[in-house]
KOLLO-100680 format. One record per residue: residue number from 1; x, y, z of N, C-alpha, C, O in turn. Coordinates in nm, 3 decimals. Example, Ala and Ser with C-alpha at 12.3 -4.5 7.8 and 13.67 -1.06 7.14 Angstrom:
BEGIN
+------+---------+---------+---------+---------+---------+---------+---------+---------+---------+---------+---------+---------+
! resi !    n.xx !    n.yy !    n.zz !   ca.xx !   ca.yy !   ca.zz !    c.xx !    c.yy !    c.zz !    o.xx !    o.yy !    o.zz !
+------+---------+---------+---------+---------+---------+---------+---------+---------+---------+---------+---------+---------+
!    1 !   1.319 !  -0.569 !   0.780 !   1.230 !  -0.450 !   0.780 !   1.320 !  -0.330 !   0.780 !   1.424 !  -0.332 !   0.846 !
!    2 !   1.285 !  -0.225 !   0.708 !   1.367 !  -0.106 !   0.714 !   1.290 !   0.003 !   0.787 !   1.341 !   0.114 !   0.804 !
+------+---------+---------+---------+---------+---------+---------+---------+---------+---------+---------+---------+---------+
This chain:
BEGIN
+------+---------+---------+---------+---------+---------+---------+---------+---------+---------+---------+---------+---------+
! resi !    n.xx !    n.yy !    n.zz !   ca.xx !   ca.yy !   ca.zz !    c.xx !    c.yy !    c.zz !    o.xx !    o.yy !    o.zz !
+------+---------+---------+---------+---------+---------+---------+---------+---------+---------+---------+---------+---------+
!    1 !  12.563 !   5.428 !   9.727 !  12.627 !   5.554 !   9.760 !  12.525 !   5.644 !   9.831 !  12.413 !   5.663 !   9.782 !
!    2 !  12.570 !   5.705 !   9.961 !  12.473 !   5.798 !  10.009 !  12.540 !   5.962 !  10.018 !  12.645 !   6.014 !  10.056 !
!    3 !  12.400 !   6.007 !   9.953 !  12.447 !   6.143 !   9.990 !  12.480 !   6.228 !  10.117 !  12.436 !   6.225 !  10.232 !
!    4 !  12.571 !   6.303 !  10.054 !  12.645 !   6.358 !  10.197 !  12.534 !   6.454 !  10.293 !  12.445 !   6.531 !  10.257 !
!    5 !  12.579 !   6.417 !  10.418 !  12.449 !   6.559 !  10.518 !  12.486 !   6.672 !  10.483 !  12.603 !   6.691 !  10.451 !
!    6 !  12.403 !   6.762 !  10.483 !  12.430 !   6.890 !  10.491 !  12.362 !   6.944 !  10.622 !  12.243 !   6.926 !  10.648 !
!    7 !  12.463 !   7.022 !  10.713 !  12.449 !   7.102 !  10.808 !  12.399 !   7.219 !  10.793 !  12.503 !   7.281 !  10.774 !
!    8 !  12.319 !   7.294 !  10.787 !  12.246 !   7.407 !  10.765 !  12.246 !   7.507 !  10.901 !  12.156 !   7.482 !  10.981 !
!    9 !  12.320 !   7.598 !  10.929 !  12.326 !   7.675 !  11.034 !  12.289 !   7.823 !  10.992 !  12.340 !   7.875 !  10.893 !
!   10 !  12.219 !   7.872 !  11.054 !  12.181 !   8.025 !  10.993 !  12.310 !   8.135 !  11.055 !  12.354 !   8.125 !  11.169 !
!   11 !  12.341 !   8.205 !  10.988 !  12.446 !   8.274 !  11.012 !  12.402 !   8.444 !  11.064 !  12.348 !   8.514 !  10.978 !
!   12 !  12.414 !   8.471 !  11.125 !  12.347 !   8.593 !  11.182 !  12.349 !   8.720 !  11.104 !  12.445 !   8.748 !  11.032 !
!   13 !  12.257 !   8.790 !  11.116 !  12.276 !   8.897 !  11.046 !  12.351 !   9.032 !  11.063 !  12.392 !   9.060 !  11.175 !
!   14 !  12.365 !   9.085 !  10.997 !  12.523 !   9.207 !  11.016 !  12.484 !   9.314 !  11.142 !  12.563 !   9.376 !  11.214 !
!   15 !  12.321 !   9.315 !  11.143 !  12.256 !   9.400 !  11.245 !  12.297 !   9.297 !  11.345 !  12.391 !   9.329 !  11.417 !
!   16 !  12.247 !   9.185 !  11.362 !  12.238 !   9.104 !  11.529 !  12.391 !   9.137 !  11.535 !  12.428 !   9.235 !  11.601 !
!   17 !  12.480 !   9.062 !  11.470 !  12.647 !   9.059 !  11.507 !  12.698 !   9.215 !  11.565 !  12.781 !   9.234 !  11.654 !
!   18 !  12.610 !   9.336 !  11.471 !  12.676 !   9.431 !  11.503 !  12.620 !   9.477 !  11.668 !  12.706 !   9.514 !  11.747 !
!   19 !  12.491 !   9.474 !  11.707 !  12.435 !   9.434 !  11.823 !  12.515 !   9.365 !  11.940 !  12.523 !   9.390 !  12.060 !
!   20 !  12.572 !   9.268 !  11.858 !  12.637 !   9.157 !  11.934 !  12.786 !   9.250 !  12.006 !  12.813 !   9.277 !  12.124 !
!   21 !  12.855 !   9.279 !  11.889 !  12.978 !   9.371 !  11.930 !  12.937 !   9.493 !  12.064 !  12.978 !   9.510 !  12.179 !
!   22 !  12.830 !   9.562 !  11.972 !  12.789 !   9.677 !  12.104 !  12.792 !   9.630 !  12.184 !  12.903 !   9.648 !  12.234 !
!   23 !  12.738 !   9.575 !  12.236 !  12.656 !   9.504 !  12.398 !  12.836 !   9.479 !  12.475 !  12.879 !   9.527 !  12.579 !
!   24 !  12.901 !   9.394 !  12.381 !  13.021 !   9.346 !  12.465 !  13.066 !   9.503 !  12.514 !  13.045 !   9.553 !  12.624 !
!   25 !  13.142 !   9.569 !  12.387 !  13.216 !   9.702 !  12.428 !  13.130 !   9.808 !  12.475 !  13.208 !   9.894 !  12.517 !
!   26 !  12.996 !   9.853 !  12.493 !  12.967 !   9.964 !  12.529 !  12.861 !   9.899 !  12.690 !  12.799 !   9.797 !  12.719 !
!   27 !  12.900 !  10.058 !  12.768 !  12.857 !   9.989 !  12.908 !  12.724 !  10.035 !  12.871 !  12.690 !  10.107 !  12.777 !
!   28 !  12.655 !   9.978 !  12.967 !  12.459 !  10.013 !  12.949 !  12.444 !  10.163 !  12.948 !  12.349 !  10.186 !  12.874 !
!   29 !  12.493 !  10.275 !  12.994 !  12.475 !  10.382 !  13.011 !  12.466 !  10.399 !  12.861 !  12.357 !  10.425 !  12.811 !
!   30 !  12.534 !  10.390 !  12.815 !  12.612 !  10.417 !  12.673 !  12.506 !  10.361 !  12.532 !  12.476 !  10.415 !  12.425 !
!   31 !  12.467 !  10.217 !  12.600 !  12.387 !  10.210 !  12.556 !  12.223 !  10.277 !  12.535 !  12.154 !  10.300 !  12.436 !
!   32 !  12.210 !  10.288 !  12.639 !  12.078 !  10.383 !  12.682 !  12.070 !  10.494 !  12.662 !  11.956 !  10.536 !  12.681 !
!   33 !  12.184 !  10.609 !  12.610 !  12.214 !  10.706 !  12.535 !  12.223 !  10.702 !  12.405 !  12.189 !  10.797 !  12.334 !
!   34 !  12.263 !  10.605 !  12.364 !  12.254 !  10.570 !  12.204 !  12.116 !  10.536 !  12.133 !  12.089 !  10.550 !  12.014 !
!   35 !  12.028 !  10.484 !  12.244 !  11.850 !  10.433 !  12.186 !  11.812 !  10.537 !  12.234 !  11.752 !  10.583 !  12.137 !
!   36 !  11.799 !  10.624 !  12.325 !  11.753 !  10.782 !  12.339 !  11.798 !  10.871 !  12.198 !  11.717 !  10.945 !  12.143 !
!   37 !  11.896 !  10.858 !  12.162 !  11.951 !  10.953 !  12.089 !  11.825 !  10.900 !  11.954 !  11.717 !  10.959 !  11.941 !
!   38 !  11.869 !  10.778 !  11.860 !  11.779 !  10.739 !  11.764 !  11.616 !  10.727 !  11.816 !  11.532 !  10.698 !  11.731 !
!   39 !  11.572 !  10.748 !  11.955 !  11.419 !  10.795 !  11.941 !  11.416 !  10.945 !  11.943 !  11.309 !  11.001 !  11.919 !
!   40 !  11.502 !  11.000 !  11.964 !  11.474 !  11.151 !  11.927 !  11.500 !  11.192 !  11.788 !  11.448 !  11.299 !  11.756 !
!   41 !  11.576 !  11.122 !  11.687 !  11.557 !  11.130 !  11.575 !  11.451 !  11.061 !  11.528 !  11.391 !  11.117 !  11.436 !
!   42 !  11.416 !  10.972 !  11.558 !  11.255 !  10.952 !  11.505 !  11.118 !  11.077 !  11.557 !  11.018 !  11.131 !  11.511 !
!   43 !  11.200 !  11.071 !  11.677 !  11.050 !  11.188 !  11.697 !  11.045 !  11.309 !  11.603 !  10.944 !  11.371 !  11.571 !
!   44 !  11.213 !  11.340 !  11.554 !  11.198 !  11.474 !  11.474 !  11.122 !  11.456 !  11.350 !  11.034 !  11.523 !  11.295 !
!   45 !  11.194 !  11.325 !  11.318 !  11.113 !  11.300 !  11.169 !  10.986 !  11.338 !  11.165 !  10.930 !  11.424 !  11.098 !
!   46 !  10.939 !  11.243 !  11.266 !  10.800 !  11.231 !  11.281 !  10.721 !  11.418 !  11.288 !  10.615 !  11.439 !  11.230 !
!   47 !  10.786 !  11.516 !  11.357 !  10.763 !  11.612 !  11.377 !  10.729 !  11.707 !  11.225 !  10.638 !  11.777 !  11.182 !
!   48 !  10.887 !  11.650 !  11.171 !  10.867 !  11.743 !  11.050 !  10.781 !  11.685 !  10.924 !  10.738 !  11.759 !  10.836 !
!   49 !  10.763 !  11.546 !  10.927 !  10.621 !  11.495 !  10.865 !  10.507 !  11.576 !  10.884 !  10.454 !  11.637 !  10.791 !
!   50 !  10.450 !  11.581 !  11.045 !  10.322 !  11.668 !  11.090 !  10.320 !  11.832 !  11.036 !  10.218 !  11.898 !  11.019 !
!   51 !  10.495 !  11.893 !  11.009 !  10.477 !  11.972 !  10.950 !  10.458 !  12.030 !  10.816 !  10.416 !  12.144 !  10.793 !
!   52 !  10.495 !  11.933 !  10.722 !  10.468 !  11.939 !  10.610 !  10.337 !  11.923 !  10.569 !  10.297 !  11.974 !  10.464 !
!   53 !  10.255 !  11.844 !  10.657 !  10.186 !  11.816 !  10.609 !  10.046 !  11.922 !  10.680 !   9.931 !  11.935 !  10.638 !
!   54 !  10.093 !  11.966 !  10.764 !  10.003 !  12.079 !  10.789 !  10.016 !  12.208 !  10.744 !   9.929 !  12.293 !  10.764 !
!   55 !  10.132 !  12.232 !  10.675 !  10.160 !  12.319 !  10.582 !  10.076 !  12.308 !  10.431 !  10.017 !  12.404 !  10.379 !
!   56 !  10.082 !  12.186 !  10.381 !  10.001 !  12.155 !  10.258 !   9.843 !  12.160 !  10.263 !   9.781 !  12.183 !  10.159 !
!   57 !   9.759 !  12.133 !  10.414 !   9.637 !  12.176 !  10.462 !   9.612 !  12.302 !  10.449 !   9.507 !  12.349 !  10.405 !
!   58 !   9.713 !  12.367 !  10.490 !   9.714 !  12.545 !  10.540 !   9.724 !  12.622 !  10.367 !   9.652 !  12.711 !  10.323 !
!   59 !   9.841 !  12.550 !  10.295 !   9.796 !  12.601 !  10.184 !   9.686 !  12.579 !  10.062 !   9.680 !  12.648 !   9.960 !
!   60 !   9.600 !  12.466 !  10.095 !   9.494 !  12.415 !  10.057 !   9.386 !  12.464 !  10.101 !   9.278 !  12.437 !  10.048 !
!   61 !   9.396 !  12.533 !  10.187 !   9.279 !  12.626 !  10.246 !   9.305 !  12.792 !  10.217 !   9.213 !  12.869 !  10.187 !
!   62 !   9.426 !  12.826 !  10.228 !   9.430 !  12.951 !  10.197 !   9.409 !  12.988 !  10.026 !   9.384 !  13.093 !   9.968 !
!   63 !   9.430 !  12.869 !   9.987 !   9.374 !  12.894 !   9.823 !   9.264 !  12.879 !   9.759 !   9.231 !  12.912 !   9.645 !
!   64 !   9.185 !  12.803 !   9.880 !   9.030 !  12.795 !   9.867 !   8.968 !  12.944 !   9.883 !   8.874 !  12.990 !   9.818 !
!   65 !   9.034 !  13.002 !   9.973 !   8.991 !  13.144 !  10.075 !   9.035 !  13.216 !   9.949 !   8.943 !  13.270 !   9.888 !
!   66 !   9.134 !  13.226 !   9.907 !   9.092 !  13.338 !   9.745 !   9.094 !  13.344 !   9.666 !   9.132 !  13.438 !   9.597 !
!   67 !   9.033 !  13.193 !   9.624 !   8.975 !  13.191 !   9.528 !   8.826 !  13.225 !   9.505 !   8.779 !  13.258 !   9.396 !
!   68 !   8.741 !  13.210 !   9.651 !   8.634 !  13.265 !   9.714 !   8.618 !  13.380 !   9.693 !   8.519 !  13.408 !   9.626 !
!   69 !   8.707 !  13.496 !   9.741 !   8.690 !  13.612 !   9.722 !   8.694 !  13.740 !   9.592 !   8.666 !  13.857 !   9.619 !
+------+---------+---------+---------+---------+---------+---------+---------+---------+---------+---------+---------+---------+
């Protein structure tokens, strides 16, 4: 008796497929507005990271300054 083959096919992931859909229905413009749009939400992130965190400098120094005085 031989065991049966097994076919092993990788099935795509919900990102590629959903990728897959975009590309058919949206024209390139559309596309190229949609990856502009999510790098400008990364840049904000990124923005309001630099601000927090230069806020926590600023108050790390201003509490040095009077405690000094």
């Amino acid at each position: 008796m031989q065991a049966a083959q097994i076919r092993a096919t990788a099935l795509p992931s919900v990102t590629d497929a959903l990728r897959a859909v975009e590309s058919l229905l949206l024209s390139r413009g559309q596309r190229r507005a949609r990856s502009n749009a999510w790098t400008s939400v990364l840049e904000d992130r990124r923005r309001a990271k630099d601000r927090v965190e230069a806020q926590h400098v600023l108050e790390a120094v201003s509490g040095r300054a009077s405690r000094a005085t």
